[in-house]
C-alpha positions in Angstrom: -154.9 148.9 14.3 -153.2 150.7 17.6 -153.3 154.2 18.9 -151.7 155.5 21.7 -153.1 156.8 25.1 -151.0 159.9 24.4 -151.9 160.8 20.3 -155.6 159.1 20.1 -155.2 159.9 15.9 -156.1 156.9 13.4 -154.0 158.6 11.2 -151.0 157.9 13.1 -152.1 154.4 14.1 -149.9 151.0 13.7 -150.0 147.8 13.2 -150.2 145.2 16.1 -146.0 143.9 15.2 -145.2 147.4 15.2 -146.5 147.8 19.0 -144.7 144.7 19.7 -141.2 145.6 18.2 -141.4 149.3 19.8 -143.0 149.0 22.9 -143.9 152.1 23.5 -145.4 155.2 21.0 -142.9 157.9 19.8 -145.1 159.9 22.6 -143.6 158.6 25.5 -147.7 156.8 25.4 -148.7 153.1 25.5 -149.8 151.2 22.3 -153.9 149.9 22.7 -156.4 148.5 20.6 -158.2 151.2 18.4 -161.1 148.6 18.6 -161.2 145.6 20.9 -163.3 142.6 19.2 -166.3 140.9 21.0 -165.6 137.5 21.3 -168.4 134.4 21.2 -166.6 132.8 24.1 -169.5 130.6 24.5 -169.1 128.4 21.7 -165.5 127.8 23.6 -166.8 125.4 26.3 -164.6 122.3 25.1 -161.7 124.3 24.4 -157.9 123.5 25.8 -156.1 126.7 26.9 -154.0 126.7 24.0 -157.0 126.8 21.7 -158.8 129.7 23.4 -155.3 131.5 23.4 -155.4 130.7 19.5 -158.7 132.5 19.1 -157.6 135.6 21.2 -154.5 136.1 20.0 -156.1 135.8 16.5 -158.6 138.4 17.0 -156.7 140.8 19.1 -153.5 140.9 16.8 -154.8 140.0 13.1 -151.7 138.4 12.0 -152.3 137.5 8.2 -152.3 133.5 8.6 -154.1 132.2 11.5 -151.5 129.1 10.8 -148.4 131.1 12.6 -150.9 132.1 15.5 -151.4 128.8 16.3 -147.7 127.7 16.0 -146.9 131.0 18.5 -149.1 129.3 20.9 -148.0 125.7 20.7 -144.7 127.1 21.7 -145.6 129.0 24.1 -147.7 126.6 26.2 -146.9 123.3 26.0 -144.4 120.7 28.8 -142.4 124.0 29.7 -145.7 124.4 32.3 -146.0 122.1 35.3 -150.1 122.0 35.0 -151.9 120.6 31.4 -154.2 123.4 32.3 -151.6 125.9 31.7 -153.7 128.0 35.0 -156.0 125.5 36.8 -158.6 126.8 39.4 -158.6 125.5 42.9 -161.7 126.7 45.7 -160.3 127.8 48.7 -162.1 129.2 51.3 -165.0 131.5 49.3 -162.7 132.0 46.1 -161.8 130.5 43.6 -157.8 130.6 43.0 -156.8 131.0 39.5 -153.1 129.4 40.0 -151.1 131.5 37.6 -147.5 130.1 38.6 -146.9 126.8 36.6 -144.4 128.1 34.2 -140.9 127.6 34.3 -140.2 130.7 36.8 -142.9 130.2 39.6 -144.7 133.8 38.6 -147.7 134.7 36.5 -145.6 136.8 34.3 -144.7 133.4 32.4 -147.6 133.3 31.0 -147.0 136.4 28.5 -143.0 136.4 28.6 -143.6 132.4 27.2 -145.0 133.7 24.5 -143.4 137.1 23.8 -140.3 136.1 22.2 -142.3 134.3 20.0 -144.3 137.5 19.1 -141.6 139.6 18.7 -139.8 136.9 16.5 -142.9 137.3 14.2 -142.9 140.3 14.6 -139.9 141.6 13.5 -140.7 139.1 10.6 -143.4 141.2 9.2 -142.0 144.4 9.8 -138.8 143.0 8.0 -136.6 144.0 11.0 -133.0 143.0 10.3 -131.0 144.8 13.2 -131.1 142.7 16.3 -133.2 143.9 18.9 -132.0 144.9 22.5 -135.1 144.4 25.5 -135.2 146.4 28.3 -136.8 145.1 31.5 -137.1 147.0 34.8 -138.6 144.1 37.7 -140.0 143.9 40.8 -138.8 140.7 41.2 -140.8 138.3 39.0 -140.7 139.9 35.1 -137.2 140.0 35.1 -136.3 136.3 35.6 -139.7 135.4 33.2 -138.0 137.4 30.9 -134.4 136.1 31.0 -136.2 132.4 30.7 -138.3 133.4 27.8 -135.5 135.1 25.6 -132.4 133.5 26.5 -130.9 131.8 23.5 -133.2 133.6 21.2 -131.0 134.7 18.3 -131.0 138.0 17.8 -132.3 139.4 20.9 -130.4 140.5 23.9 -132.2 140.7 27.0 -131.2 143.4 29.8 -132.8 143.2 33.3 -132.6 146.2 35.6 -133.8 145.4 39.1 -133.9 147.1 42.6 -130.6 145.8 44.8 -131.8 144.1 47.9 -135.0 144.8 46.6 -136.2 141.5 45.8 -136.7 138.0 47.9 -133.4 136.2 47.7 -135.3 133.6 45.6 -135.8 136.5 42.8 -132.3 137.2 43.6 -130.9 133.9 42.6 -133.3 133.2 40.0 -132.1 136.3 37.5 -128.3 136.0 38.9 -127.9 131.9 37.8 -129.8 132.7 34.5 -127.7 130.9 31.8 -128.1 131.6 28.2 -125.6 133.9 26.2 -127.5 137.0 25.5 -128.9 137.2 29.2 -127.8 140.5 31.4 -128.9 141.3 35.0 -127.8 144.2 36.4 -128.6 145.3 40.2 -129.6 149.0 40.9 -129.2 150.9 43.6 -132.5 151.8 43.8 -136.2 151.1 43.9 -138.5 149.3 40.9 -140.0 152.9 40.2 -135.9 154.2 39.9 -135.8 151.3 37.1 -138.8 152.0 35.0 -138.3 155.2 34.7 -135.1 154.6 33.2 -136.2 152.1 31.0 -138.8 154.7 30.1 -136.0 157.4 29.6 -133.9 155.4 27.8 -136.9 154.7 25.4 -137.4 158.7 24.7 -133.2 159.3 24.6 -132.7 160.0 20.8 -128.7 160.4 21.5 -128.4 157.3 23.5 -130.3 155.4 20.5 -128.1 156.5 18.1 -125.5 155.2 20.3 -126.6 151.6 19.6 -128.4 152.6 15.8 -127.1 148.3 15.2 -130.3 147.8 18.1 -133.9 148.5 17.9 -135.1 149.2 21.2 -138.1 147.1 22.7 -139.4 146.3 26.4 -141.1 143.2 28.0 -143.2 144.8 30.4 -146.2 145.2 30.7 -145.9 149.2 28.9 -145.5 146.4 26.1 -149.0 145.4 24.3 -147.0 141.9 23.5 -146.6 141.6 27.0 -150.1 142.3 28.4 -151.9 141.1 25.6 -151.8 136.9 26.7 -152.4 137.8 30.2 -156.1 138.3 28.7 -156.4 134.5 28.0 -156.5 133.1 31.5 -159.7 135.2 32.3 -161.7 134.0 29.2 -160.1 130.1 30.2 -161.1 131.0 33.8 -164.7 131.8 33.2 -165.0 128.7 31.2 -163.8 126.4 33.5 -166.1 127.7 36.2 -169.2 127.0 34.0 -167.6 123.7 33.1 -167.3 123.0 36.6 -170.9 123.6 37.3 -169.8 127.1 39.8 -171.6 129.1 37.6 -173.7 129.3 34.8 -173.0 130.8 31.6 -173.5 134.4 31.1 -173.7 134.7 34.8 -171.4 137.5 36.4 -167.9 137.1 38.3 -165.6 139.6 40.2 -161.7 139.2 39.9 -159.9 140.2 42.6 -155.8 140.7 41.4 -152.6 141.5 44.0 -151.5 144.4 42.1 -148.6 146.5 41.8 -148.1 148.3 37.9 -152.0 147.6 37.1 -151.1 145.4 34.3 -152.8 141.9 35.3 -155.6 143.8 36.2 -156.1 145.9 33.3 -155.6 142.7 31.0 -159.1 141.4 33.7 -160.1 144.8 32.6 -160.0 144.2 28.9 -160.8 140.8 29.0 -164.5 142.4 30.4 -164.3 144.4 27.5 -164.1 141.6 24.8 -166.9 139.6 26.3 -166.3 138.1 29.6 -168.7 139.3 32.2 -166.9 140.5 35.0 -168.8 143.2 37.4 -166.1 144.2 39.9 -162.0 144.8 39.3 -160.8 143.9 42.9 -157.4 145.4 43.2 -155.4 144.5 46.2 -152.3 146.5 47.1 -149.7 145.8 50.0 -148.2 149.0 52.3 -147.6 150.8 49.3 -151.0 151.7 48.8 -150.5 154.2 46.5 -153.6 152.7 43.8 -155.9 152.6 47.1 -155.3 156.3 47.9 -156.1 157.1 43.9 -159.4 155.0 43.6 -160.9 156.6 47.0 -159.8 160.0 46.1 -158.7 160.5 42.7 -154.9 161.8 43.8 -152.6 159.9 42.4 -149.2 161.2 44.3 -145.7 159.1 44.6 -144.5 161.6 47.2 -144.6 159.4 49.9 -142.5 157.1 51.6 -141.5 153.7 49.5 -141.9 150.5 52.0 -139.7 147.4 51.5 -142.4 145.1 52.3 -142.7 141.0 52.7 -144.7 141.7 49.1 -141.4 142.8 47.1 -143.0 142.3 43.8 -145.6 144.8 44.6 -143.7 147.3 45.8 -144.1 150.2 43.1 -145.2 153.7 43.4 -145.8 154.6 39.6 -148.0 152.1 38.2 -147.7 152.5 34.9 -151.1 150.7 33.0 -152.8 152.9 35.1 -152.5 155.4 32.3 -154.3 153.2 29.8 -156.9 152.3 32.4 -157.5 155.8 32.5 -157.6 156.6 28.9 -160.3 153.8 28.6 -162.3 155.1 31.0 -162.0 158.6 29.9 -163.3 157.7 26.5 -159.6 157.6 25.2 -159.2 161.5 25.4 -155.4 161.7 24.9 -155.5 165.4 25.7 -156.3 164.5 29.3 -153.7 161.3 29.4 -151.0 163.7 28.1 -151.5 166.2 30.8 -152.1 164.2 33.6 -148.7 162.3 32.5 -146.8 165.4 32.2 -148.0 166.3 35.9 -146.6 163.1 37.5 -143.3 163.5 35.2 -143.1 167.2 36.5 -144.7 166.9 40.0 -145.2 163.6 41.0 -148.6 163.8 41.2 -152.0 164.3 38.9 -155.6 164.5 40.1 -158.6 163.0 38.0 -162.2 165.0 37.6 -164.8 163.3 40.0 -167.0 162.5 37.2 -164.4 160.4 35.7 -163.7 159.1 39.4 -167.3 158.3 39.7 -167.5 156.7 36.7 -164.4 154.3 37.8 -165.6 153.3 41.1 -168.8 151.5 39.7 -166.1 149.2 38.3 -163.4 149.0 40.9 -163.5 147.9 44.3 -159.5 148.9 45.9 -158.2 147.9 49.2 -155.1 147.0 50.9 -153.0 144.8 53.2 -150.0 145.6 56.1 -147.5 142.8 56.5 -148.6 141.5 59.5 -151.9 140.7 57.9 -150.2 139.3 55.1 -148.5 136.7 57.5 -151.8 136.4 59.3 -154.0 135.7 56.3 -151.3 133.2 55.3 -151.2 131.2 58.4 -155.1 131.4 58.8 -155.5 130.3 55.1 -153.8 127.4 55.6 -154.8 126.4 59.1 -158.6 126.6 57.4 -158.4 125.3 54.0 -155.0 123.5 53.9 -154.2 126.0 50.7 -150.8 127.5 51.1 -150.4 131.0 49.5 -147.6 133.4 48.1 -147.5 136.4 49.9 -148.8 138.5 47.1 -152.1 136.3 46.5 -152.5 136.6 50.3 -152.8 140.5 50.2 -155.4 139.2 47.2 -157.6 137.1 49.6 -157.6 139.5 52.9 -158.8 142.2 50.4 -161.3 140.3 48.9 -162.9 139.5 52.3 -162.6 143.0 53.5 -164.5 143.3 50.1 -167.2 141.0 51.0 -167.8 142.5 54.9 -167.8 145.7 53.5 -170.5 145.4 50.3 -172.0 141.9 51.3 -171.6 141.1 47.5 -171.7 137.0 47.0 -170.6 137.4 43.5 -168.0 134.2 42.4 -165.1 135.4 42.1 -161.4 134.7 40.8 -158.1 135.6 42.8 -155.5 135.8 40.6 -152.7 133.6 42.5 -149.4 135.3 41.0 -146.8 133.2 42.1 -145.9 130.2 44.0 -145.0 130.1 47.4 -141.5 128.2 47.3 -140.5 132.0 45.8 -141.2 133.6 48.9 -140.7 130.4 51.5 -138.5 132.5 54.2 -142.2 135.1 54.5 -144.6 131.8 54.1 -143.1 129.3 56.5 -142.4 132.5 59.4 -146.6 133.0 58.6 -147.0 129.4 59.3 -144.7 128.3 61.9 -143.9 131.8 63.7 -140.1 130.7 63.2 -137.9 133.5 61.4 -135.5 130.4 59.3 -133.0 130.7 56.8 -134.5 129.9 53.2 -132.9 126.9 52.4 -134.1 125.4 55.4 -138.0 127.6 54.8 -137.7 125.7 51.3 -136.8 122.1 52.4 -140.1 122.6 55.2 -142.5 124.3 52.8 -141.9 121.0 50.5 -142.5 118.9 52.9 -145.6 120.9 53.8 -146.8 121.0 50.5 -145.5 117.5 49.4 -144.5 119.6 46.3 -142.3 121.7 44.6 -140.9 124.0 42.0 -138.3 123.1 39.6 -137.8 126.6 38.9 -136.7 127.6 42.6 -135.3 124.2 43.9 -131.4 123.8 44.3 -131.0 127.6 43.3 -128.4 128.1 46.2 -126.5 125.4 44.1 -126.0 127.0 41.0 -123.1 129.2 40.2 -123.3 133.3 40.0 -123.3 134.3 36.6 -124.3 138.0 37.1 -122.8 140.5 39.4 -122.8 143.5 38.0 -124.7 146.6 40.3 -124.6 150.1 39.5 -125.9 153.5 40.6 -129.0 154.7 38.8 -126.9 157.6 36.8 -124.9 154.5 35.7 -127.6 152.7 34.3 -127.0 154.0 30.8 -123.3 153.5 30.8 -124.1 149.7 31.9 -126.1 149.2 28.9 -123.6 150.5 26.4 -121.0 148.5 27.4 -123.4 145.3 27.2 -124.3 146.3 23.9 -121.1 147.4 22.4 
């Protein structure tokens, strides 16, 4: 069963389809576990991906027949990702890079958005849903063309993306405004990520503008969404097994993650993935310029009044980070009271500050740093020049934290660095990094494959295919955008 981080009352607690199909709690709070299950992930040594996804998703959503869980997975994960391994593990340097990017988008968040249409299909199965459903996605950059790939085609879903105009890499650009598929919408804001979740968010909470579309449920594939946070938990349990498999650690022995982070999610799901088993000792979260997470983990003032950078990291660029709230509801021994009140201060002032007992108690877990864009482009270039290992911009922020980690603690822990997308996506940043040459990103793309003697089907020949999106809007137009889609 599933409370809320803002009404912590069994009594009002749903059923895992039901967080799925709503997204978010009546509350304005996001769906979690009541209980999360301890998992015997040692007898899962010989395991494929898919069958440890079976098991977790299994005991996390308690579906009546373990039979459809299986058949949610084996569509999920199957030739749609480059790598059998779904998220191999390369060592680079002194970490181990968990290579999150083989789906058909180039970006981690194709790991949950293969699988969430999927869910909510069942889903809306259980809970005998007949009106189609209408998902709202706000994006960085990478969510929003996962989750155009994942639902297009899907009958009975329309899929609306809402991202910041000239916000994004051009890739990210091209890759939502080509997406085929005859329920996909993209529509450009002028504005910031935070400008689009918070709409999405409003929109959720708008009792006149749902009973504008009463032929819709309402339902979001981000990460506010347990469906969409709940597989991101896999790939640390498949992680930790393949480093025991591969002889880097024993079993039972303790690992840090380190994660690029922007709205907390990928971390969290690290987070809960500690809770159901896996032993992970430090949560290493990296931030870019917008080191708004840093600033709250050092002091416990969490405060978006401050400027918003546009930064070579575009997918990290976010000032409200939204499962932050059910990090902190966690750690706070799920005391809704304080969640509610904390919320209602960064709705009202932007702002909320945490007791330093509850601080305390989250910096024995988390380790937080941060990285400018020049040592973004320097870790880049350095990364490669030493271990012939190309990253994304994002996983570089990732790796220049977690060495500022190790000079600063001395900690040899192993650890995993979540690698959240591939590089061709940001090829313009990665090849200036490498080269020192500021080139146009068809030629960055054509050099970086040569490079790499690689590529990404999901990126290459973009500039080729035809606009099929062009719609861009203010943000007090957002709503009218969306009715007109879904009239």
């Amino acid at each position: 069963m599933y409370i809320n981080t803002r009404e912590n009352d069994v009594e009002q607690a749903v059923f895992s389809y039901e967080t799925i199909i709503d997204g978010i709690a009546p509350t304005g709070g996001l769906f979690v576990p009541a209980k999360l299950p301890k998992l015997n992930y040692q007898d899962w040594i010989n395991k494929t991906y898919q069958e440890i996804a079976v098991e977790i998703f299994d005991a996390i959503l308690a579906f009546d027949n373990k039979e459809d869980v299986k058949e949610i997975v084996n569509d999920s994960y199957n030739t749609n990702f480059a790598s059998e391994e779904i998220t191999p593990i390369k060592k680079v340097g002194n970490v181990y890079v968990m290579e999150l990017f083989h789906g058909p988008t180039g970006a981690f968040k194709d790991i949950a958005l293969q699988a969430l249409p999927h869910l909510m299909v069942k889903s809306k199965s259980l809970g005998n849903k007949k009106e189609d459903t209408a998902i709202l996605v706000a994006t960085s950059g990478d969510t929003g063309k996962a989750a155009l790939e994942g639902f297009k085609n899907v009958d009975g879903i329309k899929v609306i993306c809402l991202y910041p105009h000239e916000g994004v890499s051009k890739m990210q650009d091209l890759q939502m405004r080509t997406t085929d598929g005859h329920n996909t919408h993209v529509i450009a804001v002028k504005g910031n990520f935070d400008d689009c979740q918070a709409m999405v968010k409003e929109i959720f909470g708008d009792e006149n503008f749902k009973s504008q579309i009463s032929n819709y449920t309402l339902s979001s594939a981000n990460s506010i969404n347990w469906g969409r946070l709940m597989p991101q938990i896999v790939y640390y349990f498949y992680s930790y097994i393949q480093l025991v498999k591969q002889n880097q650690i024993r079993m039972n022995d303790k690992i840090n993650i380190c994660i690029p982070t922007g709205n907390f999610g990928n971390i969290l799901a690290g987070y809960y993935a500690k809770e159901m088993g896996i032993p992970i000792e430090k949560l290493i979260c990296a931030s870019n310029k917008n080191n708004i997470l840093t600033d709250f983990f050092k002091t416990g003032h969490y405060d978006k009044n401050r400027d918003f950078h546009k930064t070579n990291t575009p997918s990290m660029d976010i000032l409200v980070s939204s499962n932050l709230e059910r990090y902190l509801f966690e750690k706070s021994n799920k005391d809704d009271k304080l969640i509610l009140s904390l919320m209602r201060d960064l709705s009202k002032n932007g702002k909320f500050e945490i007791g330093t007992e509850l601080l305390a108690k989250i910096n024995k877990e988390v380790f937080a740093g941060y990285a400018t864009e020049m040592e973004i482009l320097d870790t880049i270039k350095d990364v490669y020049s030493t271990c012939n290992y190309v990253l994304d911009p994002h996983t570089a922020v990732g790796y220049k934290v977690y060495q500022d980690y190790i000079r600063q603690t001395g900690d040899d822990t192993p650890t995993l660095l979540g690698a959240t997308a591939t590089p061709f996506k940001f090829s313009h940043t990665v090849m200036k990094a490498i080269t020192g040459e500021n080139m146009d990103e068809e030629k960055a793309i054509k050099q970086l494959e040569v490079l790499m003697n690689d590529y990404h089907a999901g990126v290459k020949d973009l500039e080729k295919k035809p606009i099929l999106h062009n719609t861009i809007c203010e943000i007090n137009e957002i709503k009218l955008e969306i009715l007109k889609i879904l009239s």
